[in-house]
DOKOL-161120 format. One record per residue (C-alpha): x, y, z. Coordinates in steps of 0.2 Angstrom, whole numbers. Each point is the difference from the previous one (the first is absolute). Last residue first. Example, Ala and Ser with C-alpha at 12.3 -4.5 7.8 and 13.67 -1.06 7.14 Angstrom:
BEGIN
REC     px     py     pz
REC     68     -5     36
REC     -6    -17      3
This chain:
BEGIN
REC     px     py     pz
REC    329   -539    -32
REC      1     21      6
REC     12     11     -5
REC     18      2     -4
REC     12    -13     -4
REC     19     -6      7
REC     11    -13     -8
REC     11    -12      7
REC     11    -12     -8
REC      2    -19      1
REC     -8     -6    -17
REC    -13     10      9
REC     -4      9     15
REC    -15      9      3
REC     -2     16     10
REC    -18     12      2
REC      0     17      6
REC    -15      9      5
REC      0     17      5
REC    -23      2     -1
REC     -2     -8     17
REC    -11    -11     10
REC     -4    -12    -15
REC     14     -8     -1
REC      6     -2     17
REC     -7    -17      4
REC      6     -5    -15
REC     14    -13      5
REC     20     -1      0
REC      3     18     11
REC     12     15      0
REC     -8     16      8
REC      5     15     -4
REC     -4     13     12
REC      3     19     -5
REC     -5     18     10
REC     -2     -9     17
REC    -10      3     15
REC    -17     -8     -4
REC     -3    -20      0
REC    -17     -3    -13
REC      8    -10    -11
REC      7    -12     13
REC    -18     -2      5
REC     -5     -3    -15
REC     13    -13     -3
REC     -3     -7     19
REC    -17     -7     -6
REC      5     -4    -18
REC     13    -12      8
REC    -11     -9     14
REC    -13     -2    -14
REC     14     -9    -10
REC      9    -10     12
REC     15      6     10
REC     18     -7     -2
REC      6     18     -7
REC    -12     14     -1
REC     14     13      4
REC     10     -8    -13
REC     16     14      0
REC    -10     17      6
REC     13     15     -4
REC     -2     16      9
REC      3     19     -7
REC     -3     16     12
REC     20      0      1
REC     -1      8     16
REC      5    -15      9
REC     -1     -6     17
REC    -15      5      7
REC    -11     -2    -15
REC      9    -16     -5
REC      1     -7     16
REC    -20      2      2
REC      0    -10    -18
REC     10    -13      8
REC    -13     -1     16
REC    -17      0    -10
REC      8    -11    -12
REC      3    -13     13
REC    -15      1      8
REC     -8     -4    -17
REC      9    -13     -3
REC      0     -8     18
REC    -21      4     -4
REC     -1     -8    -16
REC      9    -17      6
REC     -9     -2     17
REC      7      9     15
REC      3    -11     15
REC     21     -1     -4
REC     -2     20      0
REC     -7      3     18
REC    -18     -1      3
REC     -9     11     15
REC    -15     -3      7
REC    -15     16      9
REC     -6      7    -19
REC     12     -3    -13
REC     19      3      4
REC     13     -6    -13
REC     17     -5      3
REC     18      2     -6
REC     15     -3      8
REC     14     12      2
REC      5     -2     16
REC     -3     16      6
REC    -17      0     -7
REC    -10      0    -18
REC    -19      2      3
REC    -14     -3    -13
REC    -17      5      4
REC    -19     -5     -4
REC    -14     10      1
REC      6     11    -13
REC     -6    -15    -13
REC      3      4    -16
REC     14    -14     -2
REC     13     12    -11
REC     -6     16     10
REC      3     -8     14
REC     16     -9     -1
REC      4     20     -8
REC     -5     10     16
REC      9    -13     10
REC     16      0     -9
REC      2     18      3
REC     -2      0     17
REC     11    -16      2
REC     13     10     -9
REC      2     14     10
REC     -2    -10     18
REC     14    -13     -9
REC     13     19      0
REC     -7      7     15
REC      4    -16     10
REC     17     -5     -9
REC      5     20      1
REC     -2      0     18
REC     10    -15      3
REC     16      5     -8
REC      1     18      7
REC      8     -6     16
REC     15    -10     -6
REC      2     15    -13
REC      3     14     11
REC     13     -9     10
REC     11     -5    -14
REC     -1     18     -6
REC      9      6     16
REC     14    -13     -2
REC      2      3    -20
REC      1     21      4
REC     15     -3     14
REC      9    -10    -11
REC     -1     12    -14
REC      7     12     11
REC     15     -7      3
REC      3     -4    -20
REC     -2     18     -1
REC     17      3     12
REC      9    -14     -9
REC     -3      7    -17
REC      8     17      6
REC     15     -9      5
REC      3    -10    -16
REC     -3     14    -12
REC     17      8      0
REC      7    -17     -1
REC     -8     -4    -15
REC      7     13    -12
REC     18     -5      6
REC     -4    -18     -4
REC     -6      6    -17
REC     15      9     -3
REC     10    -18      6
REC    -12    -10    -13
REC      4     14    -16
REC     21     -2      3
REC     -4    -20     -1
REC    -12      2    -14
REC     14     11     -7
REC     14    -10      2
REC     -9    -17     -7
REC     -6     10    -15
REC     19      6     -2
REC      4    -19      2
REC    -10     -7    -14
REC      3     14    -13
REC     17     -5      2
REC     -5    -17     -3
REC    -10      4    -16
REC     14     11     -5
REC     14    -15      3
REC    -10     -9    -12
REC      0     10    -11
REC     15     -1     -2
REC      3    -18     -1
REC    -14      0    -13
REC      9     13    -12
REC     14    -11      1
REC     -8    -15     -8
REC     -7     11    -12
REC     14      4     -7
REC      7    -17      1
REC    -16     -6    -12
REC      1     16    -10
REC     19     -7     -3
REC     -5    -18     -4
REC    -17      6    -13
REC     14     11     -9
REC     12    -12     -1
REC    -12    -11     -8
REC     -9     12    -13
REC     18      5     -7
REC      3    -20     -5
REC    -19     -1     -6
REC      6     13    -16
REC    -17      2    -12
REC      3      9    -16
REC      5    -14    -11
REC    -15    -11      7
REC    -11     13     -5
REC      5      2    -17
REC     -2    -20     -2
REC    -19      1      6
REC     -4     14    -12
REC      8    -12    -14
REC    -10    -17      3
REC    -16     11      2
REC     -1     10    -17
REC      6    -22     -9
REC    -15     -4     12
REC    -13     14     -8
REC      5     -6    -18
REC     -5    -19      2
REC    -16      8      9
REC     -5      9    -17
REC      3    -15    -11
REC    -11    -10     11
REC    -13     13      0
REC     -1      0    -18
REC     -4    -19     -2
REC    -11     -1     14
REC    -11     14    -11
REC     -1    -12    -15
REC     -6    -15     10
REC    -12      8      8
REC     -8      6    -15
REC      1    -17    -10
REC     -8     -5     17
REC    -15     12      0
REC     -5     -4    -17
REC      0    -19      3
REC    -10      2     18
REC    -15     -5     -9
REC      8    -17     -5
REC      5     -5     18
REC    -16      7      8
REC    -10     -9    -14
REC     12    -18      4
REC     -4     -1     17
REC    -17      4     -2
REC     -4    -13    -12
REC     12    -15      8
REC    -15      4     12
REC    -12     -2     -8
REC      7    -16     -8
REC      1     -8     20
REC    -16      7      5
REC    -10    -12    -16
REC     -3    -15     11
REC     -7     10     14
REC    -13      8     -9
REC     -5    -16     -6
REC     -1     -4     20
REC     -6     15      5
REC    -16     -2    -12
REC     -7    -18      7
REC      4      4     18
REC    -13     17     -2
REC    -13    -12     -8
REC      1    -10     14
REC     -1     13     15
REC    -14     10    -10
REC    -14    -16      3
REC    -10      6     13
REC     -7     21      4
REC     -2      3     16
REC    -15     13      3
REC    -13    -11      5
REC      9     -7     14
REC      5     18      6
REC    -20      3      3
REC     -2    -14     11
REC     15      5     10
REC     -8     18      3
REC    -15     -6      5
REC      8    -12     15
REC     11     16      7
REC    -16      9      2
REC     -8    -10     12
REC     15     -1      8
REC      1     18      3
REC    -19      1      7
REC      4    -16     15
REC     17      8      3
REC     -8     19      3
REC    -14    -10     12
REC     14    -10      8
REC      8     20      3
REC    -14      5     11
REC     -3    -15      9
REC     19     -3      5
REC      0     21      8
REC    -14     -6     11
REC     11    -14      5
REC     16      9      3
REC     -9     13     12
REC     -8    -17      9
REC     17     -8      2
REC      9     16      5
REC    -15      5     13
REC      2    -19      7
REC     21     -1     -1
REC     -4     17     11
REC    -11     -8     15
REC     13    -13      1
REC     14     11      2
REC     -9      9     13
REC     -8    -16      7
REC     16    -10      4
REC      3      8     19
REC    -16     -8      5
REC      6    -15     10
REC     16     11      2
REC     -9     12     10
REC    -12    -14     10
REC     17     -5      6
REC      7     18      3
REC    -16      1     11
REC      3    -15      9
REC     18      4      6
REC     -4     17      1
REC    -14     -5     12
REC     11    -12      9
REC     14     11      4
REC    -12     12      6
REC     -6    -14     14
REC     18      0      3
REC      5     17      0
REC    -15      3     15
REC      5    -17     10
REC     19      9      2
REC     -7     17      4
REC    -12     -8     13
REC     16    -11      6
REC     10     15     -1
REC    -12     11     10
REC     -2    -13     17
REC     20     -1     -1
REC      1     17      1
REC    -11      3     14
REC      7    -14      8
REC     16      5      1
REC     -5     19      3
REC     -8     -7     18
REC    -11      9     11
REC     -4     12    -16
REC     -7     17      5
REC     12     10     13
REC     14     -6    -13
REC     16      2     11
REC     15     14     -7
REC     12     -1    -13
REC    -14      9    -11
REC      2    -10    -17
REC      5    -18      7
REC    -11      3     13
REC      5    -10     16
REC    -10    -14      7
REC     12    -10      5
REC      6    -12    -12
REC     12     13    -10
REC    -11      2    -15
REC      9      4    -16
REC     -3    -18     -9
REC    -20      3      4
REC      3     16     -9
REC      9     -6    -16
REC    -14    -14      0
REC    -15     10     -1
REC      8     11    -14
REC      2    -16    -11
REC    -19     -4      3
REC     -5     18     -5
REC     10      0    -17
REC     -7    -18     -2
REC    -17      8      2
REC      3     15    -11
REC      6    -14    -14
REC    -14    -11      4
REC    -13     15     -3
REC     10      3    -17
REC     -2    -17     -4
REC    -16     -2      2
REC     -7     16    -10
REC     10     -5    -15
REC     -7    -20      1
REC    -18      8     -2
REC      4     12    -15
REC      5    -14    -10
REC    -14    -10      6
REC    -12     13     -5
REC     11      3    -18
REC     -2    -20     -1
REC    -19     -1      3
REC     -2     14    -13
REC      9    -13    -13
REC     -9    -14      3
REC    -17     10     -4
REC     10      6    -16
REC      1    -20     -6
REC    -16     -5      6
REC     -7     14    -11
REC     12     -5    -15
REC     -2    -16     -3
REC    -14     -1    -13
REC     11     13    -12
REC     13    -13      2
REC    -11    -12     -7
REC     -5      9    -15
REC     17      5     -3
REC      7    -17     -1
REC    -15     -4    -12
REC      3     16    -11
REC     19     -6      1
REC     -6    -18     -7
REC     -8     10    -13
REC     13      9     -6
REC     11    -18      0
REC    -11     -7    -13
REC     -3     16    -13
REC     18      0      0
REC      4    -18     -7
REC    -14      4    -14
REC     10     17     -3
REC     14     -9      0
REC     -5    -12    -13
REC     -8     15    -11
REC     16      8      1
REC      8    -14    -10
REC    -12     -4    -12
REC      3     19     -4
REC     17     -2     -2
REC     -2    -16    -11
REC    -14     11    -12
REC     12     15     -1
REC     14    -12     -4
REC    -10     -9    -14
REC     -6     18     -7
REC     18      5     -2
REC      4    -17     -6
REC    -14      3    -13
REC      6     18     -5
REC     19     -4     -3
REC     -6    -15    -11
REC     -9     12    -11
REC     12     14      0
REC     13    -17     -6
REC    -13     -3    -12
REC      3     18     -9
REC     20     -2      0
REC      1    -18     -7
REC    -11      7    -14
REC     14     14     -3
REC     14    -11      4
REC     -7    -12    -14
REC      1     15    -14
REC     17      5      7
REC      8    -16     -4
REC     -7     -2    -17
REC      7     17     -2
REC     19     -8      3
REC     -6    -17     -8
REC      0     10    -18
REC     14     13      4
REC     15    -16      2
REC      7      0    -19
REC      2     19     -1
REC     12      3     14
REC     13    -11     -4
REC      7     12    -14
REC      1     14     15
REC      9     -9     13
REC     16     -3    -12
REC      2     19     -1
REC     -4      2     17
REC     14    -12      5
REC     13     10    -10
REC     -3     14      7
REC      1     -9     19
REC     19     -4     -3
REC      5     16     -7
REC     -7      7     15
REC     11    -13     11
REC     16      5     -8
REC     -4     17      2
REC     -3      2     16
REC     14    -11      7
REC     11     12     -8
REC    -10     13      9
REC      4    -10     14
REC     19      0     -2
REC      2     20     -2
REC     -9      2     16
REC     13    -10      8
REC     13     10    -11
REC     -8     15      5
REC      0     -4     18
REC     18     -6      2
REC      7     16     -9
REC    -11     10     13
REC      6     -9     13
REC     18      4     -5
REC     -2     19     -2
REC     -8      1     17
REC     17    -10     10
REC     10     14     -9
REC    -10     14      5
REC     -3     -9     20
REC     19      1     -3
REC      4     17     -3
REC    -13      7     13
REC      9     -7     12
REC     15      7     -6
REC     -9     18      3
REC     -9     -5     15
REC     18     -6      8
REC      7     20     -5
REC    -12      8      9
REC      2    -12     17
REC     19      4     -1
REC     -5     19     -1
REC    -13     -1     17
REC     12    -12      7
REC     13     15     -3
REC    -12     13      9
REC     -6    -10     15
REC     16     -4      6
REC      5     19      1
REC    -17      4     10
REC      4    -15     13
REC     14      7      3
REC     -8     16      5
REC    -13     -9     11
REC     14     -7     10
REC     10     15      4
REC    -17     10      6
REC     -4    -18     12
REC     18      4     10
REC     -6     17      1
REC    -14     -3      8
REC      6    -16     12
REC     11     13     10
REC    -13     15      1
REC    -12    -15      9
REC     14     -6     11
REC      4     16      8
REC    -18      4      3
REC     -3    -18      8
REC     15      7     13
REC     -8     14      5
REC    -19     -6      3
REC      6    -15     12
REC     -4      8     15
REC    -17     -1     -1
REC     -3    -17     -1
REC      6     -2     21
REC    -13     14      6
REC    -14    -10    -10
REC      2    -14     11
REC      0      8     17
REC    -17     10     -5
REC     -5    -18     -8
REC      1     -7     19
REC    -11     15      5
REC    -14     -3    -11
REC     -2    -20      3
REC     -6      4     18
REC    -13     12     -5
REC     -5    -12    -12
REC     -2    -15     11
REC    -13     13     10
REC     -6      4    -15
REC     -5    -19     -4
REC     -4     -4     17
REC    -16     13     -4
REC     -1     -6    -17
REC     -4    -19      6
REC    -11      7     16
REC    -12      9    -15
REC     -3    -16     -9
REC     -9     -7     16
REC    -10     16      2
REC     -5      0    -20
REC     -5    -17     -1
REC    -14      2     11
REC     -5     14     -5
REC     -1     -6    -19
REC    -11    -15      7
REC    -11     14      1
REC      1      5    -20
REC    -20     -7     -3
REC      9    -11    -13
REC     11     -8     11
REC    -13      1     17
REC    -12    -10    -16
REC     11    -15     -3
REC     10     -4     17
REC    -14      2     10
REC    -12    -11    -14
REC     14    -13      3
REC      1      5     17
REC    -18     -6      2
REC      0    -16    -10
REC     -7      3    -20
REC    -17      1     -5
REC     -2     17     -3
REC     16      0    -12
REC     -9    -12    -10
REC    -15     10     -4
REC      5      9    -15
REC     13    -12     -5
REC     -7    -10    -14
REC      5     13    -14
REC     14     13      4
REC     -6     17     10
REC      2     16     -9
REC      0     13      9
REC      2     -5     19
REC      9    -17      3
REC      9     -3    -18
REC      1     19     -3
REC      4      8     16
REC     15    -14      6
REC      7      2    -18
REC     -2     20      2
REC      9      4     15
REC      3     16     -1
REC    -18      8      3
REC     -9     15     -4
REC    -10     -6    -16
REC      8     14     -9
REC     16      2      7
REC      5    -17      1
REC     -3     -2    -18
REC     12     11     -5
REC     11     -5     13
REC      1    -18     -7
REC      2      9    -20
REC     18      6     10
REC      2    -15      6
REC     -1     -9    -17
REC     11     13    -10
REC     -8     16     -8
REC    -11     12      4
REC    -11     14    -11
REC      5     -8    -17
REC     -7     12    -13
REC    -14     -6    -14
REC    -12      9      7
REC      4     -7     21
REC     11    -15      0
REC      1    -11     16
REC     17    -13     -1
REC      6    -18      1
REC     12     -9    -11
REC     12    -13      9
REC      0    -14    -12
REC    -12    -15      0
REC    -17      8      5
REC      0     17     -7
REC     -8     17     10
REC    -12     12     -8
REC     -9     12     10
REC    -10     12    -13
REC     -6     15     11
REC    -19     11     -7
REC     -3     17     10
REC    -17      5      7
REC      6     -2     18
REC      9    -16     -2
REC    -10    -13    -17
REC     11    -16     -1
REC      9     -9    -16
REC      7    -17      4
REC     14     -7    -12
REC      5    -17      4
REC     14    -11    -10
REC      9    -15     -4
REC     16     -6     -4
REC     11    -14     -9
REC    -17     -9     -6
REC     -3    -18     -5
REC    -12     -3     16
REC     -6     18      3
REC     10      9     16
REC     -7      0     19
REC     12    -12      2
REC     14     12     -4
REC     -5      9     16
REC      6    -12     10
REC     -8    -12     16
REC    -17      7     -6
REC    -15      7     11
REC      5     18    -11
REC     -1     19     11
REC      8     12     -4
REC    -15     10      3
REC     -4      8    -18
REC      9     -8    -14
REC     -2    -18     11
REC    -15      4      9
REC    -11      6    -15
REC      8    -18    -11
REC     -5    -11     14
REC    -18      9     -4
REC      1     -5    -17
REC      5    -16      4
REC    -14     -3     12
REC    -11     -2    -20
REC     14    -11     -8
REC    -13    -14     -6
REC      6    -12     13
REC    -19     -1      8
REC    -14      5    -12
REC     -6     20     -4
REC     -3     15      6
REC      9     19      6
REC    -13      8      5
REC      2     21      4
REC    -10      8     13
REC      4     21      0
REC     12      9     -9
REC      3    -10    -18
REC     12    -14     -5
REC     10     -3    -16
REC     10    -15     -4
REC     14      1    -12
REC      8    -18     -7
REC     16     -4     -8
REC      4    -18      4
REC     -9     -5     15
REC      2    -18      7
REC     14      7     14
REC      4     17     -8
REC      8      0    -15
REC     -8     19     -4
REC    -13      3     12
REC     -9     16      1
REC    -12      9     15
REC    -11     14     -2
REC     -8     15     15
REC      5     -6     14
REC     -9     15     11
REC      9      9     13
């Protein structure tokens, strides 16, 4: 199977996005919350059902009502479409346009199918596609954690499960069996009452035919009454009609009234505007003479404050510039120093991982010890006093007294956890001495990296400002003095001539409109004559239809449809109950044919149930004794495969990686054995990857593996180490691996790159 693209629409911080991956290594990059394991969550959701959510609808864009994945892989040479919906119930696998399965279990089997497995939460988040920071946790965990984890996921905590569940079903069958013969008695009695329901049934059937026809009769005279009421109705709504359009034409009638009187008004005004006009047309042009000077020095002025604010703003940069320039070279300083520190500070540092590694060693000798010590005592508590082995019943031909014996090793255990005690005790003291120089060690890198980086941009402020202090020396030379006065000076003889320019333009838009009014006056005139004739045309209509109209006749027949009706739903009201008790009858006549049914398979039922019994009990057997076997063949498998990857990843075949019974994790090299807790960071990861990509060989027959942050918590040469190696793993047709840094970059040509912003995610091709 090869994932071949991935959209998603509303889908956490993606909006609409399509990413498109290739066979092969794929790198999905960029910085921490930028929606790069989303993409992955959203493979396991369309794909494994899978979703580390308490809902589905969290998985929905903020803002949104839904979301939705659509995963398209390559099967055999044929291209499937699984789509499924977060916040409704939407799930299905398309195949060309047509839906091959529908309905979330039915998309569950799907899958199962093709990677060979049902449960597919448990195969995606510990197998496939493993969530971010938990590749090595599960490695770390107590012993029947790690039982209760990988047995579950191996299926051979299934066997175990499945002999206890089997003696529920067995008592189950048995309780059957029992259960079966009481309902023979049962279903005996039911059957006697066929007869009489039959009776009943013809009885409440012809009853129900009367009714119905009665109901037909009442039907048909509502059906005229109602006919009739429509036709007076129809009467009034004429009448109430007629009357609102008298009211309307004589509203209407009133404004145009209105009208006239006020256009009369506004004629006469433009007359009387027009012989004032010619006395106020010599300050009018004086007036726009001055607004054109006004208008030229105001260009003038606009320019100098522009200039002005460009020289105050660049004052102002050239002050924090100043202010920068001092603190860029106090980090350079800080840097300086740092840079100094370093050495002692990484020397600390090895002294630590030593003492680190020290205090391990103690404390599992004084664990084994204490284990020893505590056995000592339990078989000194079991010696009777004379000589007799606790173990064999029987005198110890080598020890004249147990007692002592005993005594003797428990105080050499007892003075062997002490003097252990003690290292620990000074060990995790010269620990915490020491236990500051990681975080000190990279306060020194992060001081010295931000120092180098001060240098270079206090040479970029040092040029800038330069440049600043030209350009204010060139915008003095440009500001032009004295246009502020000269401005003042015009505006305010301009000012005392507003008021006659604008008794000016009142009174041209009064005179031109002289035409126009004489016009208006003239057409209000006819249209009120016109509307004095519609009303007189409205006033008669509306008393014809009064006339005609009879509201007596309307009344009776609204009180007769409404005892008509009345009537109508007694009746059928007796229908719907009728109706009631046939159904009744039947169900009851339907339940007694049933139990007749059911009788005749009661016996037969009971002698199969037998059987099954028999069948539970001899598989019960079978799967106590098969349980172990599996668990050793099944952890042999994997170790194997995990083995020839741990050593393909370190390139070292000396070394050796084992996984036992127990599940714990250790790693062989030459004649001394390290379990997981011993591993340093890149070799728990790399153990770890070795045995989850061993799983997802055995396990799955996707040929597909997700790595969330493979890298994660390593430093950088530790990171383009184990990229390399992760690069170079073979057994898988697609790997896309998810990761914050560039390590994987330049190892493969499928590059995808996530940013987020404004708080949505987008995807990229290609290289930085």
């Amino acid at each position: 199977m090869l994932v071949e693209e991935v959209r998603l629409r509303n889908f956490k911080s993606y909006a609409d996005e399509t990413v498109e991956f290739q066979p092969g290594v794929n790198a999905v990059l960029g910085e921490n919350g930028a929606g790069k394991s989303t993409i992955i969550e959203g493979v396991g959701f369309a794909l494994f059902d899978s979703y580390p959510y308490r809902r589905k609808e969290d998985l929905v864009r903020r803002g949104e009502s839904d979301g939705k994945v659509e995963v398209s892989v390559s099967l055999g040479g044929e291209r499937y479409r699984v789509v499924r919906r977060c916040g409704s119930s939407q799930h299905y696998v398309s195949r060309g346009g047509s839906r091959v399965v529908d309905g979330n279990t039915d998309v569950r089997d799907w899958t199962a199918s093709i990677v060979g497995r049902s449960d597919l939460d448990d195969l995606f988040s510990e197998v496939v596609g493993v969530p971010q920071g938990t590749f090595t946790s599960s490695f770390s965990e107590t012993e029947r954690r790690r039982k209760d984890r990988f047995e579950a996921l191996l299926g051979v905590d299934e066997y175990g499960e499945a002999f206890s569940k089997l003696n529920g079903p067995k008592k189950a069958v048995e309780g059957e069996i029992d259960g079966l013969n009481e309902r023979r008695i049962e279903l005996a009695t039911e059957a006697r009452d066929a007869e009489e329901l039959e009776e009943r049934r013809e009885e409440i059937s012809g009853e129900l035919v009367s009714k119905r026809e009665a109901v037909g009769e009442v039907v048909g005279v509502v059906e005229e009454l109602e006919g009739e009421r429509e036709e007076l109705r129809e009467g009034r709504e004429e009448v109430r009609g007629a009357g609102e359009t008298v009211r309307t034409l004589e509203e209407r009638l009133r404004g145009e009234r209105s009208s006239l009187k006020d256009a009369e008004s506004d004629l006469e005004e433009a007359k009387e505007a027009a012989e004032e006009l010619e006395g106020l047309e010599e300050r009018v042009e004086e007036y726009r003479q001055l607004g054109e000077s006004i208008e030229g020095l105001e260009e003038k002025d606009r320019r100098n404050r522009r200039l002005e604010k460009e020289k105050s703003e660049l004052e102002k940069k050239l002050s924090r510039l100043e202010g920068r320039e001092e603190r860029l070279r106090d980090e350079v300083e800080k840097g300086e120093t740092a840079k100094q520190a370093l050495p002692e500070l990484r020397e600390k540092l090895e002294k630590l991982k030593e003492v680190e590694g020290e205090l391990e060693g103690l404390k599992l000798r004084r664990q084994g010890v204490e284990t020893r010590l505590e056995s000592a005592r339990e078989s000194l508590e079991s010696v009777d006093g004379e000589g007799t082995c606790p173990l064999l019943d029987e005198e110890c031909p080598e020890v004249e007294s147990l007692d002592a014996y005993f005594d003797d090793l428990i105080a050499e255990l007892e003075s062997e956890v002490e003097l252990l005690e003690d290292g620990v005790e000074e060990a995790e003291e010269r620990r915490k001495e020491l236990e500051g120089a990681r975080d000190e060690l990279q306060r020194a890198k992060d001081r010295v990296a931000k120092g180098e980086e001060a240098g270079e941009t206090l040479e970029e402020v040092l040029d800038g400002a330069g440049e600043i202090e030209e350009k204010v020396e060139g915008l003095d030379q440009e500001i032009d003095g004295g246009v502020e006065e000269k401005l003042e000076e015009l505006r305010d003889r301009r000012s005392s001539l507003e008021e006659a320019k604008e008794r000016y333009d009142r009174l041209v838009t009064k005179a031109e409109g002289l035409p126009e009014s004489e016009s208006e006056v003239e057409r209000l005139r006819v249209e009120v004559g016109e509307s004095e004739e519609e009303v007189r045309e409205a006033k008669e209509r509306l008393e014809e239809a009064r006339e005609s109209f009879d509201q007596e006749r309307l009344k009776e027949v609204e009180e007769e449809l409404e005892k008509r009706r009345g009537g109508m739903a007694g009746l059928r009201s007796d229908v719907s109950n009728l109706k009631e008790r046939l159904k009744e009858v039947e169900e009851e006549l339907e339940e007694v044919r049933e139990a007749e049914r059911e009788l005749e398979e009661v016996e037969a039922r009971m002698s199969e149930r037998q059987g099954v019994r028999d069948l539970l009990q001899t598989y019960r057997g079978k799967i106590r004794d098969a349980a172990p076997f599996v668990a050793r063949e099944m952890v042999s498998q994997v170790e194997a495969e995990a083995d020839e990857i741990f050593s393909s990843i370190m390139g070292d075949s000396t070394q050796r990686l084992l996984w036992d019974d127990s599940y714990l994790v250790r790693v062989r090299e030459g004649g001394r054995e390290k379990e997981f807790p011993q591993l340093s960071g890149g070799e728990q990861m790399a153990a770890a990857l070795s045995v989850r990509l061993a799983l997802t060989r055995l396990l799955s027959r996707a040929g597909v593996v997700f790595l969330d942050e493979p890298t994660e918590n390593m430093d950088g040469e530790r990171k383009r180490w184990l990229a390399e190696k992760i690069v170079e793993v073979e057994g898988f047709d697609q790997v896309v691996v998810v990761s914050h840094d560039d390590s994987f970059d330049a190892l493969t040509e499928n590059v995808l790159h996530v940013e987020k912003n404004d708080g949505v995610s987008k995807v990229r091709e290609g290289g930085l």
